[in-house]
C-alpha positions as CSV (number, residue, x, y, z in Angstrom):
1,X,0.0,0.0,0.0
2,X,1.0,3.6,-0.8
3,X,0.1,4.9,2.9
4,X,1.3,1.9,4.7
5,X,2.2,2.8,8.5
6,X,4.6,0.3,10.3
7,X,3.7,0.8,14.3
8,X,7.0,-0.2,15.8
9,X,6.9,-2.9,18.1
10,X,6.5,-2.1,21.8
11,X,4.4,0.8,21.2
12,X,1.1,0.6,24.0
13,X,-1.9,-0.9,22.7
14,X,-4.7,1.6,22.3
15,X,-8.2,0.6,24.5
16,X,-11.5,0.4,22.2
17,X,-14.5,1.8,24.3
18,X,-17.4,0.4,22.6
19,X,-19.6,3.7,22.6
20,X,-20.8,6.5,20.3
21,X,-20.8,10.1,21.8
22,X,-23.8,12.2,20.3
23,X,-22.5,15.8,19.8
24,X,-26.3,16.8,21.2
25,X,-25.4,15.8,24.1
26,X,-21.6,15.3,24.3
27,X,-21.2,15.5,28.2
28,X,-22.7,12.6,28.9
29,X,-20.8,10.7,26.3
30,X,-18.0,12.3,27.9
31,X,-18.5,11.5,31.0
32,X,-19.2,7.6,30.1
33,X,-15.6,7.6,28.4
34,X,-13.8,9.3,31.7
35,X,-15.4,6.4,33.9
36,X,-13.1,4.0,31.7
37,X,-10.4,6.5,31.6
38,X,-10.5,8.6,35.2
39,X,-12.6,6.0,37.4
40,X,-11.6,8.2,40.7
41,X,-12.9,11.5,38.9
42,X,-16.2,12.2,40.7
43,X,-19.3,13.5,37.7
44,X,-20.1,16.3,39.5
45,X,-17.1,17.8,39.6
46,X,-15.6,17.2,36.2
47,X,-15.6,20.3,33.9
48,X,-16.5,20.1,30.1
49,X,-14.7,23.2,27.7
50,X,-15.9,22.8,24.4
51,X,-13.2,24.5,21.8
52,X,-14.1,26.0,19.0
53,X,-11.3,26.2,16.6
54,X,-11.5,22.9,15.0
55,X,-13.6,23.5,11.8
56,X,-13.5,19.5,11.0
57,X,-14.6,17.8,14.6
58,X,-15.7,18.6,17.9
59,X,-13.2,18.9,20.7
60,X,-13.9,18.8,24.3
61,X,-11.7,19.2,27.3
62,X,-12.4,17.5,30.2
63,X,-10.5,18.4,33.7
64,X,-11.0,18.3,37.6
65,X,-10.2,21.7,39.2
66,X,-8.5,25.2,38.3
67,X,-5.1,24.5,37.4
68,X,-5.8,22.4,34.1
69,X,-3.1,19.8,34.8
70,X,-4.8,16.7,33.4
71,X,-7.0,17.5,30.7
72,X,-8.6,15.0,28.8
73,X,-9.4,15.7,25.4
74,X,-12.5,14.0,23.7
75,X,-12.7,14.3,19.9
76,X,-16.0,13.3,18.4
77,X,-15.5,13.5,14.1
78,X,-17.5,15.5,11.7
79,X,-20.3,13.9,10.3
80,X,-19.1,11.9,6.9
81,X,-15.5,13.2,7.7
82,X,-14.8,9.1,6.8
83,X,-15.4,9.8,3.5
84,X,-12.2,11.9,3.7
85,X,-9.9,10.5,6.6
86,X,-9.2,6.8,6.6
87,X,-9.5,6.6,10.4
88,X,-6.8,3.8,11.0
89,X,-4.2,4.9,9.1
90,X,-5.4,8.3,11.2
91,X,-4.7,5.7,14.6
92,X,-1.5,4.3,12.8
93,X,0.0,7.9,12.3
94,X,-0.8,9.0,16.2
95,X,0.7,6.1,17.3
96,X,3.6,6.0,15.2
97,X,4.7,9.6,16.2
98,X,3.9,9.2,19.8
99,X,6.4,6.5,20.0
100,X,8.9,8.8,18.7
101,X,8.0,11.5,20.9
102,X,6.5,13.7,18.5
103,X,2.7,13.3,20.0
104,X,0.3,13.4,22.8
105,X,-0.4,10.0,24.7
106,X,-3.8,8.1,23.0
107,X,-5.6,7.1,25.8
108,X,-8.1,5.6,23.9
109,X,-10.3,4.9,20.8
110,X,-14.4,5.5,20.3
111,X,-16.8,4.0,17.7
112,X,-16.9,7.8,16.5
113,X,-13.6,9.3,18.3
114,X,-10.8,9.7,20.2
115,X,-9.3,10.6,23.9
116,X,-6.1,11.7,23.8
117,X,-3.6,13.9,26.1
118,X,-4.3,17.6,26.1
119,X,-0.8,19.6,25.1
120,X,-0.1,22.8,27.7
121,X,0.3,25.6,25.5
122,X,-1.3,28.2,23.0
123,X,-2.4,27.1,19.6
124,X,-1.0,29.4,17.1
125,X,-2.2,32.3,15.1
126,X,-0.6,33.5,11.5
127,X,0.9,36.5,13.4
128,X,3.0,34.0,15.3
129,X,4.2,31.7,12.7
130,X,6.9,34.3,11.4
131,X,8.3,34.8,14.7
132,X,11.7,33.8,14.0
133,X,11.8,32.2,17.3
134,X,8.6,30.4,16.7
135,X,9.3,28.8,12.8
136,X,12.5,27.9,13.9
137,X,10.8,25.1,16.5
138,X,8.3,24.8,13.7
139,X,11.0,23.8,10.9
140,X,12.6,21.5,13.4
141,X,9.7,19.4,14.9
142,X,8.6,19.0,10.9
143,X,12.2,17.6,10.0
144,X,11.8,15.6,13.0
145,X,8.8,14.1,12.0
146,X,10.3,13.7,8.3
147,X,13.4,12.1,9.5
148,X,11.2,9.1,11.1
149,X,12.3,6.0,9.3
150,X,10.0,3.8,7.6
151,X,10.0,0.2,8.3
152,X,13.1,-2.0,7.4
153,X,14.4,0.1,4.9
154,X,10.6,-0.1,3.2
155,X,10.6,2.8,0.5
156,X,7.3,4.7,0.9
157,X,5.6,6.2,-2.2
158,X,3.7,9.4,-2.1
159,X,-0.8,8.8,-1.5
160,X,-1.2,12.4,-2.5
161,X,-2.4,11.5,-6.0
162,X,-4.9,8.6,-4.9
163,X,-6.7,10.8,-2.2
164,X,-6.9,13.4,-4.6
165,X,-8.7,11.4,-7.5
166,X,-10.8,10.0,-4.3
167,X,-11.7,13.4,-3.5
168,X,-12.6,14.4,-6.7
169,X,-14.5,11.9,-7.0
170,X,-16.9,12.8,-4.2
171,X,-17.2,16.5,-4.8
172,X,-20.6,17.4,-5.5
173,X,-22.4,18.1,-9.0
174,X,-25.4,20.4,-7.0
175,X,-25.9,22.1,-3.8
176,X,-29.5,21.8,-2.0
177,X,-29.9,25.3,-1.3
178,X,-30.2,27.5,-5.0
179,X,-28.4,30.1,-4.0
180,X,-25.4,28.3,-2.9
181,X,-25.7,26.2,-5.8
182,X,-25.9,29.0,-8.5
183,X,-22.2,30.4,-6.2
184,X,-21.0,26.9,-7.0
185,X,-21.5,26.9,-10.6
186,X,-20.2,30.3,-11.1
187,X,-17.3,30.4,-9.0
188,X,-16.5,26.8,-8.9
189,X,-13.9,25.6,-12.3
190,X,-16.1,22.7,-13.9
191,X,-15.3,19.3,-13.4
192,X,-13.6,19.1,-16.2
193,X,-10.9,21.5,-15.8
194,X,-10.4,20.7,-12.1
195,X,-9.8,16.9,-13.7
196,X,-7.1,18.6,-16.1
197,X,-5.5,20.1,-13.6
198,X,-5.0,17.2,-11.5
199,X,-3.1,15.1,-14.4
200,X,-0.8,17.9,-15.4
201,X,0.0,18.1,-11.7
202,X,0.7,14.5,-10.9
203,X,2.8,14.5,-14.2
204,X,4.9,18.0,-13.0
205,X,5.2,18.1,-9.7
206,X,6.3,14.2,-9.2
207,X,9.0,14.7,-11.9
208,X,10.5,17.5,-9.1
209,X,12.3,15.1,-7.0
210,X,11.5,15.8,-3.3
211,X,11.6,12.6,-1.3
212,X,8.6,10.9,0.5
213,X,8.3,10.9,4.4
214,X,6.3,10.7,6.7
215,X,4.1,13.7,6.3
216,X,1.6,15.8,8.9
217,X,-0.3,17.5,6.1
218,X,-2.3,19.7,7.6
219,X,0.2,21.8,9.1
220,X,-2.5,24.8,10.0
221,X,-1.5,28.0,12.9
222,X,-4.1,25.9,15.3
223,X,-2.4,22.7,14.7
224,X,0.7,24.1,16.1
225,X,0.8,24.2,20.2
226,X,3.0,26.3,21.8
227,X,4.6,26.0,25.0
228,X,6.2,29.1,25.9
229,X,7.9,28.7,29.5
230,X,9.1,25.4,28.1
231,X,10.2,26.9,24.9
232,X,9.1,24.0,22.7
233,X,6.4,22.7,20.3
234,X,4.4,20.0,19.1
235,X,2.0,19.4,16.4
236,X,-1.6,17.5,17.1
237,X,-4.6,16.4,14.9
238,X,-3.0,13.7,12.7
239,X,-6.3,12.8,10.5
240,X,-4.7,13.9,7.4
241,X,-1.0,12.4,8.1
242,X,1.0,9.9,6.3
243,X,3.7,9.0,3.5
244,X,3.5,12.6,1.3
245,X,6.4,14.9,-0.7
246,X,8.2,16.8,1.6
247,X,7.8,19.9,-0.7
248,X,4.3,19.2,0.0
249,X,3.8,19.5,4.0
250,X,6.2,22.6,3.8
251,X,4.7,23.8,1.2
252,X,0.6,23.4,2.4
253,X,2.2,24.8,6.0
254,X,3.3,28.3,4.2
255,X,-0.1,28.1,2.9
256,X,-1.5,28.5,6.2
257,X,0.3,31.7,7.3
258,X,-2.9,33.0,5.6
259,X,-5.2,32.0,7.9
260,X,-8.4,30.0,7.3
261,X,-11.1,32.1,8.7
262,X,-10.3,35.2,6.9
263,X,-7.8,33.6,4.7
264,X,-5.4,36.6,3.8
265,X,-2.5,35.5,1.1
266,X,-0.7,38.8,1.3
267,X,0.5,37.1,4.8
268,X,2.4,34.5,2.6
269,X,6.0,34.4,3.5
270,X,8.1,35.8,1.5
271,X,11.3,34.6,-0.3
272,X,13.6,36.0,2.6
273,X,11.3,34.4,5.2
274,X,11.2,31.0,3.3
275,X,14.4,30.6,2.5
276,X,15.6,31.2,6.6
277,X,12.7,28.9,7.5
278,X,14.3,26.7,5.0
279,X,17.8,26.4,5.9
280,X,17.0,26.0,9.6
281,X,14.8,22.8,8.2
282,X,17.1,21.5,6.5
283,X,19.9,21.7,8.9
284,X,17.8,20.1,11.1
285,X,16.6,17.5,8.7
286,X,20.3,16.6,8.3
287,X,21.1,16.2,12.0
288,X,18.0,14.0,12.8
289,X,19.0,11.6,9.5
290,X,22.8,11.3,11.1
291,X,24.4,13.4,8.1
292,X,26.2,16.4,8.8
293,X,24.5,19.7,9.3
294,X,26.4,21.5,6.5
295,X,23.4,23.1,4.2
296,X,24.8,24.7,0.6
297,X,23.1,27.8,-1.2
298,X,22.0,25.1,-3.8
299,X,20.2,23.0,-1.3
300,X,18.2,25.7,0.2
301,X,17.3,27.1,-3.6
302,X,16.0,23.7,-4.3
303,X,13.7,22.9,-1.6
304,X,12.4,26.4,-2.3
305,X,11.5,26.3,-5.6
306,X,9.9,22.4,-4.6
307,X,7.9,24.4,-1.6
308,X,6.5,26.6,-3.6
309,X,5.1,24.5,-6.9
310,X,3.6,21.7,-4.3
311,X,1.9,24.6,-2.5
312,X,-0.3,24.6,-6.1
313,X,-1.1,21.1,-4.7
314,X,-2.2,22.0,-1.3
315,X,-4.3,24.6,-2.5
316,X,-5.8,21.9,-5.1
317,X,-6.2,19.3,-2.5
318,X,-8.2,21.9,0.2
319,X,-10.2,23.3,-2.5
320,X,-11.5,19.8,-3.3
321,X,-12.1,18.7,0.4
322,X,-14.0,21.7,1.3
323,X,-16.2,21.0,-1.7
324,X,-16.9,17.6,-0.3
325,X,-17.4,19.1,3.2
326,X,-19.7,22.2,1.8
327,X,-21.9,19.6,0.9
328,X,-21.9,17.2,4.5
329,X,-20.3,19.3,7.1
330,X,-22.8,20.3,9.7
331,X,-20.2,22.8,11.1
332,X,-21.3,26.5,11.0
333,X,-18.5,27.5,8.8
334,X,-18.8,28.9,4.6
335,X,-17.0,25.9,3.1
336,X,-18.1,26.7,-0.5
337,X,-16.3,30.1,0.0
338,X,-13.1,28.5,1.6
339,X,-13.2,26.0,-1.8
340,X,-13.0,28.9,-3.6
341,X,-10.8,31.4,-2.4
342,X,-8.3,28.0,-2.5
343,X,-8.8,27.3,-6.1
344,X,-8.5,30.6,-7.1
345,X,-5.0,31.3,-5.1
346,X,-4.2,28.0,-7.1
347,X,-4.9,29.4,-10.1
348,X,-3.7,32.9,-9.5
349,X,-0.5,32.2,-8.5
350,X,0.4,28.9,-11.1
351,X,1.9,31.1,-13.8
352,X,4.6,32.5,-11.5
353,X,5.5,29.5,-8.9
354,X,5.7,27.3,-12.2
355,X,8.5,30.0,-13.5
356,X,10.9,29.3,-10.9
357,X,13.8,27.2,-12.2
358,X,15.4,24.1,-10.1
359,X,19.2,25.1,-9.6
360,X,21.4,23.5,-11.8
């Protein structure tokens, strides 16, 4: 398989709780799921936070007391989010970076979630992701996470292409309401070019060269926790992770200096930005692979010019999943309009990332 996920051996087996948490009335699901998990917390005295960042799944904390020091976190998925995340290679990915110390502890799987270790910190905002002290944890936890080794010397192949033609394939041909469905004709490409543009960019961008490693792929500000009296970092929601380019998870992560709820590319970094952010990656990247940490002009060029033609793909890819979700999600969140402010970055900025030339 493409996406295969090797758990090494001695890694904690995950518990199965054999329950499905309604999001009407998530408390009490909660609450079932911390009898297995906290039997000495007492009900009455268990506080529920529900965050509201997440525009995929609901999240809820769940902690005893004011100082927050075990936290329980209780994700409950989207409804049809299974359409687009293949939940045990989702399981395989958590488990997999936990055991390299790159994730919270699991505590345990649900027939429509998970619990899982709440990280002490601030999630990030695109203000903070240019902080030079800030990307440089950022470019090293990624090349952390790309330095993990796949099984015995396995060589992993890229799934980028395959869940792309399985997105396609499920985005929709109408929307119920007309209104929304007369936006998604006329700002939405047709089928038929958004097809095109997937086989030229399976044919371009896998010609480029960047290697395949173990990916996070959604690199967004709010998937980025930061701890600063610790002064580290870690990354959480893993749904999307698994063997990708590496050109690619950079690449979707500069995406995301934009934002998502008022998406703003003029945040893109720039060159200067990128290629700092790049050389601290890559020097990093070396030093977790064994090699020496020596990093040449050519290097850096070449990973930049890679960055920036897969970041047509990210775009591409989100485009086509919030399609699929403007059509299922239940989530109070204009998913047609985040589909097409994507596609049309894609398109807008094609002609000029696709005039960079790889160093010779």
């Amino acid at each position: 398989m493409a996406n295969y996920i090797h758990v090494p051996p001695g890694s904690p087996d995950v518990p199965r709780v054999e329950l499905t948490v309604l999001e009407s009335c998530y408390r009490e699901g909660a609450m079932r799921l911390l009898r297995e998990l906290r039997p000495d917390w007492k009900t009455e005295e268990v506080t529920t936070q529900l965050f509201t960042d997440g525009i995929t799944n609901k999240l809820i904390g769940c902690y005893i007391g004011e100082a927050m020091d075990d936290v329980v976190l209780v994700r409950i998925y989207g409804n049809k989010t299974e359409l687009l995340v293949d939940r045990d290679e989702e399981l395989k990915s958590f488990r997999v970076l936990q055991a390299h110390g790159c994730a919270p502890k699991l505590y345990c799987t649900f027939n429509n979630g998970l619990c899982y270790e709440f990280m002490q910190g601030a999630a990030l905002d695109p203000e903070h992701v240019c902080n030079p002290t800030i990307y440089r944890l950022i470019a090293r936890q990624l090349a952390k996470i790309h330095a993990i080794h796949a099984h015995n010397g396995w060589i992993p192949k890229s799934n980028l292409w395959y869940k792309m033609k399985k997105y396609f394939a499920l985005i929709p041909r109408e929307l119920p309401d007309k209104a929304t469905h007369d936006r998604f004709i006329r700002d939405v490409p047709s089928p038929q070019v958004l097809e095109q543009e997937m086989a030229w960019m399976k044919s371009i961008l896998s010609s480029l060269g960047s290697p395949v490693v173990l990916c996070h792929n959604d690199l967004l500000c709010k998937n980025i926790i930061y701890n600063e009296s610790k002064g580290d970092l870690q990354f959480i929601d893993y749904e999307y992770s698994g063997y990708n380019y590496q050109a690619y998870d950079i690449g979707n992560h500069f995406n995301e200096f934009a934002g998502v709820n008022e998406v703003d590319y003029s945040l893109y970094p720039g060159r200067a930005l990128q290629l700092r952010w790049l050389r601290a990656y890559l020097e990093a990247f070396k030093e977790y692979k064994g090699f020496t940490a020596d990093v040449s002009e050519n290097e850096v060029e070449l990973l930049y010019v890679q960055v920036n033609q897969f970041a047509l793909a990210s775009h591409f890819f989100w485009g086509l999943w919030a399609l699929i979700q403007a059509k299922y999600s239940k989530i109070d969140f204009d998913f047609l309009g985040y589909a097409i402010v994507r596609l049309n970055q894609y398109f807008k900025i094609k002609p000029e990332v696709m005039a960079l030339a790889l160093p010779e």
